[in-house]
C-alpha positions, 0 to 999 in steps of 0.5 A: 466542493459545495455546500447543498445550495450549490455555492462553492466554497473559495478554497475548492476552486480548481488550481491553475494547472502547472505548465509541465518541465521541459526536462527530467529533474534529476535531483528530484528523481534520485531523491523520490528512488532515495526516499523509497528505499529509506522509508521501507527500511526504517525497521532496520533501525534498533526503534523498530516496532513489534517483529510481526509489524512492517513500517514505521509501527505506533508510537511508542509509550511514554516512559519507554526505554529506548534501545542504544543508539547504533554505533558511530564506527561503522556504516549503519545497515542503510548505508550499506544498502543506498551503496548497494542499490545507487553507488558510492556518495557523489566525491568518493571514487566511482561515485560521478554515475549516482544520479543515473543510477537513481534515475534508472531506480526511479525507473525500475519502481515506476515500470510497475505500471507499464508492467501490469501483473498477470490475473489467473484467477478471480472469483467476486461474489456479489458483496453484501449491502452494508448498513449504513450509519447516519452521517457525522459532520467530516469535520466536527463530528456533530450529528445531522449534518446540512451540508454535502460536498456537491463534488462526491455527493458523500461527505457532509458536514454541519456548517460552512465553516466546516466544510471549508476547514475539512477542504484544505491540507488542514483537513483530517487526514490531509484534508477532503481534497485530494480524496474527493474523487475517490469517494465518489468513486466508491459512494455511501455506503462504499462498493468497488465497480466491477470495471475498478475491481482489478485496477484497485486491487493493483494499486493495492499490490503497489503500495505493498510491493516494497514490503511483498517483493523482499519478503517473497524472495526471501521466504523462497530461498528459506523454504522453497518454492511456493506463494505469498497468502496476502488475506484481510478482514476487511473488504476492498471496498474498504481497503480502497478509501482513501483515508480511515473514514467511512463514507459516514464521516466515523472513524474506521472501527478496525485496523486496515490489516494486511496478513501476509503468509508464504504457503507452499501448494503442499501447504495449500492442499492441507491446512489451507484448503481445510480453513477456507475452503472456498479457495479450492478454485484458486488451485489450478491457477496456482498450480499452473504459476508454480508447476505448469508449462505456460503459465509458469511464474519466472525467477523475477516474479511473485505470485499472489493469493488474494483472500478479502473479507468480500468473498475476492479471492485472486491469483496474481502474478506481479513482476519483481522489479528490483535487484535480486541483491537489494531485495536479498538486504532488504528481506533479511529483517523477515528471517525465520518469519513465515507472516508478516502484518501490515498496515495499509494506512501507516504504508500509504503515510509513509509513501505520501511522506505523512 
């Protein structure tokens, strides 16, 4: 990262690389597969937020009575489910295999990537240009900023001294860093290449897999068979920032919301198709994934209909890769519940640990 006249601030020169571990870190692998399943279970909790919100919610307002505290007598929900899903604590009978089974789930979670989901459909109309707003300094907001980031040529500020303040981890929203590249990536004003469309639609799916699986599954064994509706506001261009900051440096002017339905193809062939009808085209594909012969969707499978603010609109079928018992725990809190919302940036802060 630079300022325009080409000199690069001490901050942005590029780390020593890491030499690589000779071997796999156990304790660091059952604590990454830990991790993701406490984090995802928060709402098991009695602090949980709204019922129709997944992770971890707002902050709750001052003066606000909280719920008593879960009893000390028992194994709490969680509890209940790392026994499930990693065995007895290390000590207890049965529990000298723990590390290897949060290894294997460690596994399970990362063979996403070697199991990419299957694309049945797509449909991506040419995106409208977006108008572009002057740019704010990304660091203090001050108008007619000088200074451009020579790395992505998109975030600009008023000053060195801002521009140096936004590199680090200091920086809003963990700093220009480790988003840098991906706003090049997506440029001013922000749109999605068409070779990046699918790649980023999937890391998308990935984020959201520990909040889609459960809730898939669960909804399948209340209603039958059908598929998860996941549909936004907004456009991917924009679900693909890295933080809730336009190219311009201004905050986000609404919430990066995910509204996830289960429709059966009864229900799509009603309701559905009568609200949006530039779905119909999704239909063969869906019915395929649902009734057909080849392309039929399997028992450790979901299949997704995608609807963005764009105009996307995709099916996509994402291998489930976790137990059918975890899954069954975890998609109990969605009992009753045909919708659920979810926020895309309190889901990326809670996987970076924020």
């Amino acid at each position: 990262m630079s300022s325009s006249d080409g000199a690069v601030p001490a901050e942005a020169a590029p780390a020593k690389p890491e030499k690589e571990s000779p071997g796999v870190d156990v304790a660091t692998g059952v604590d990454k597969a830990m991790d993701d399943f406490s984090q995802r279970l928060r709402s098991l909790s009695p602090y949980g937020d709204d019922e129709l919100r997944a992770g971890d919610g707002a902050e709750r307002p001052a003066g606000d009575a909280l719920p008593p505290p879960l009893p000390d007598d028992g194994p709490t929900p969680m509890d209940e489910l790392m026994r499930e899903a990693f065995g007895p604590p290390d000590g207890e009978e049965g529990g000298d295999d723990r590390a290897a089974r949060g290894l294997k789930k460690v596994a399970e979670l990362e063979d996403a990537a070697a199991a990419p989901p299957r694309w049945l459909h797509e449909f991506a109309p040419e995106p409208p240009e977006e108008a572009t707003a002057p740019p704010l300094c990304w660091r203090c907001g001050a108008n007619g900023p000088r200074h451009t980031c020579a790395q992505c040529g998109v975030a600009a500020y008023c000053s060195r001294e801002c521009q140096k303040a936004d590199w680090g981890k200091r920086g809003a929203f963990g700093g220009h860093k480790p988003a840098c590249a991906e706003y090049k990536r997506l440029g001013r004003p922000p749109r999605v290449p068409g070779e990046d469309r699918r790649p980023l639609l999937e890391r998308l799916l990935a984020q959201l897999r520990l909040y889609m699986w459960p809730f898939a599954v669960r909804q399948i064994e209340e209603r039958g068979r059908g598929f998860v509706f996941l549909q936004s506001e907004v456009s991917l261009a924009t679900l693909g920032l890295p933080a809730p900051r336009s190219p311009c440096g201004r905050l986000l002017e609404h919430r990066r919301s995910l509204i996830l339905h289960h429709v059966t193809l009864a229900e799509f062939d009603g309701e559905i198709c009568d609200a949006f009808p530039g779905l119909g085209g999704a239909r063969p594909a869906l019915a395929a994934a649902l009734e057909g012969d080849g392309g039929r969707a399997g028992a450790g499978e979901a299949i997704v209909l995608v609807r963005l603010a764009c105009g996307l609109v995709a099916v996509v079928v994402t291998p489930i890769l976790l137990d059918p018992g975890v899954l069954r725990r975890m998609g109990e809190e969605y009992a009753g519940k045909d919708c659920i919302q979810i926020d895309v940036d309190e889901v990326a802060g809670t996987e970076q640990g924020g």
